[in-house]
N, C-alpha and C positions, 0 to 999 in steps of 0.2 A: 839296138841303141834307141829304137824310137819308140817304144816300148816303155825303155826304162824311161826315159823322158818325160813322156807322158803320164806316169805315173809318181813324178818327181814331188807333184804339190800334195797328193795324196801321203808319202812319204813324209813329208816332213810338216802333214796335219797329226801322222802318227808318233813323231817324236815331241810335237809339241805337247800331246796328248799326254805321251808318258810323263814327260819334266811336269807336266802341272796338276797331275794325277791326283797327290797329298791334299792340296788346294783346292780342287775341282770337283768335288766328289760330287756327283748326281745325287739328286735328293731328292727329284720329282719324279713319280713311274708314272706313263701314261697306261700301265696297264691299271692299274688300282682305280685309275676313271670309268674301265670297264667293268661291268656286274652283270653276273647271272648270263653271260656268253653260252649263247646256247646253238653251234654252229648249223644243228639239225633242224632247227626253223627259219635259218634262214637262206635255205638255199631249198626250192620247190622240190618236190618228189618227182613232177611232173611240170614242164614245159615246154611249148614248139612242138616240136614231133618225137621230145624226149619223155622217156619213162625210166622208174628205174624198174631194174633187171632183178628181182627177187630172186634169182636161178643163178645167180653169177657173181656172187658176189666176195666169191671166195676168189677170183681175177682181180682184186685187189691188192698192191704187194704192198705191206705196212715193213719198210727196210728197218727198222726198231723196233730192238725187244720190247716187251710191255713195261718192264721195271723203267728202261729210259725214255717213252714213252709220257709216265707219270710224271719224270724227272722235268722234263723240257716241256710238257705242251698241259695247255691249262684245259686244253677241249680240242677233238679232233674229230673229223668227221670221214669216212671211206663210202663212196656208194658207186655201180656199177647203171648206168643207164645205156638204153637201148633206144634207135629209132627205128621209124620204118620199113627202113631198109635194112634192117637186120645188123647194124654198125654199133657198134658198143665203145662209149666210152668210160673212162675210170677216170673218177673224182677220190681228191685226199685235201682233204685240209686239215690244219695243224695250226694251233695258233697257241702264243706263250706269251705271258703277262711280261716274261725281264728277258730283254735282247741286250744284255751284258754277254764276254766273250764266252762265260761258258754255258751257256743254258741258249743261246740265240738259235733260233730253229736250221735243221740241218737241211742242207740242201742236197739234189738228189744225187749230183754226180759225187756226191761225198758217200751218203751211207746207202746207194744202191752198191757202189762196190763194196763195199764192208760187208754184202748179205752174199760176194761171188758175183755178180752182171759186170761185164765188161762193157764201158764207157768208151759211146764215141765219139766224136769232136763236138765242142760245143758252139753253139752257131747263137749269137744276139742279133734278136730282132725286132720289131714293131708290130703291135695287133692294136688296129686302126678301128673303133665302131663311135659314126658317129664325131662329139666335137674331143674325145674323149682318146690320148694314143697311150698304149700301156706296153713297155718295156718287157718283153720273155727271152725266156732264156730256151734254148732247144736242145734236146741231145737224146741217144739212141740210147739203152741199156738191154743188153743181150746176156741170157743164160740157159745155156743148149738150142733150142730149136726155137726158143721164146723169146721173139723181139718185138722191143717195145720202145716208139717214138714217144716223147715227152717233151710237154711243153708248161714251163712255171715262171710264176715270179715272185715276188715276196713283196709283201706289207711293211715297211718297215717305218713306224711310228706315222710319219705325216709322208714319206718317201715311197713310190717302189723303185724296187732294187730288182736285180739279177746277178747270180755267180758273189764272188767271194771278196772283190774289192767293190763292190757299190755297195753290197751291206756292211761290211764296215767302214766306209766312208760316213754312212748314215748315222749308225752307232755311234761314232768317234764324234763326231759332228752334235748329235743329241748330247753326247756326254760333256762336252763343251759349254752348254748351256744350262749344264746340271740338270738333265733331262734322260730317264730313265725310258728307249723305246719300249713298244710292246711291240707285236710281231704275228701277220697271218702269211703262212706258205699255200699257196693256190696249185694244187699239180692236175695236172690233166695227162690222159695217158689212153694208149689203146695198144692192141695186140696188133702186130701189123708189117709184112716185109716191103711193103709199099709206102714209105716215109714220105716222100711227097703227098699224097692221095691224105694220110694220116695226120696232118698236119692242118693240111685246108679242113676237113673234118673237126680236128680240133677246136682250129678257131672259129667255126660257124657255131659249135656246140659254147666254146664261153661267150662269142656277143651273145647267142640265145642267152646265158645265163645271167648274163649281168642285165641285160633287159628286166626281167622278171625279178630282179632281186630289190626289195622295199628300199625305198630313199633313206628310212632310218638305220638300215644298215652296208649303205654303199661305202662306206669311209672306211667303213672295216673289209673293206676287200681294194679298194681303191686309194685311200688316204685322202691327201687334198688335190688328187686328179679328180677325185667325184663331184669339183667343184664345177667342172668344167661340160657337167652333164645334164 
């Protein structure tokens, strides 16, 4: 019951949504502000004690076919880095000009199962770096002997988001203002039966990365949290 409660105002921003639909149509995409997104320069090859792993880069699991792939993301990026200590982590990003309901980028506990990984609880939490607090989403995907802790959140126009009712909150909310979002998914990931240990790894590896990532491109990973850095 408190549950449903809680998601009561949510509810009936989505019915508001629907009855004003006709009337309301979005007309502004903040994707079409974006040009020449080019996700491969702007995330370093190398930073910290990170490199990437030219050997390993087939440890990336891309949960979409290529045809959907095209469908949904306007540029994507996969790369496998290594540090020192021999720790590998896995980077995807995935970014798409129109986060309307069908093309909005897929999240993972959706199409990791759709490729077979069985999904385990999803855990929302806070990654603190700095004056700067960003919203993740956590959760395990396992298939056969292959587990794998994951930690994401999504871009969602000026918002980030986690899981399935904050990006559509976002969405519906943009659409209200006749505002078309656009959309980067951040996933981070590694091989690992030790989820705690993989986790703090995790998040040492994105404050390393958002460190190093140029001012003119922090909005697109951040939104208007990068205001606050």
């Amino acid at each position: 019951m408190a549950i449903f409660t809680k998601n009561i105002p949510f509810l009936l921003m989505m019915l508001a949504a629907a009855a004003a639909a006709p009337l309301l149509r979005p007309t502004t995409s903040l994707g079409s502000e974006q040009s020449n997104i080019d996700l491969a320069t702007m995330v370093p090859t190398t930073f910290g004690d990170w490199r990437t792993d030219e050997t390993n880069t087939s440890l990336v699991v891309n949960p979409e076919v290529a045809e959907k792939l095209n469908k949904l993301y306007s540029d994507t990026l996969t790369r496998t880095y290594i540090n020192g200590k021999g720790e590998r982590i896995m980077l995807s990003l995935a970014y798409g000009r129109n986060q309307n309901r069908e093309l909005q980028v897929h999240k993972p506990e959706v199409c990791y199962v759709a490729q077979g990984f069985q999904i385990g609880p999803l855990t929302k939490t806070d990654i603190s770096t700095g004056n700067l607090t960003i919203p993740v989403m956590r959760l395990t995907a396992q298939l056969g002997k292959r587990v794998e802790p994951i930690t994401y959140w999504i871009r969602s126009g000026d918002d980030l988001v986690r899981g399935w009712i904050e990006h559509n909150k976002s969405r519906i909310s943009a659409g209200l203002r006749g505002v078309i979002n656009d959309g980067l998914l951040i996933r981070v990931s590694s091989i690992s039966t030790d989820e705690p240990k993989a986790y703090i790894t995790q998040e040492l590896f994105i404050k390393e990365m958002l460190l190093v990532i140029k001012p003119e491109f922090r909005q697109m990973f951040l939104g208007n949290a990068s205001n606050n850095t």
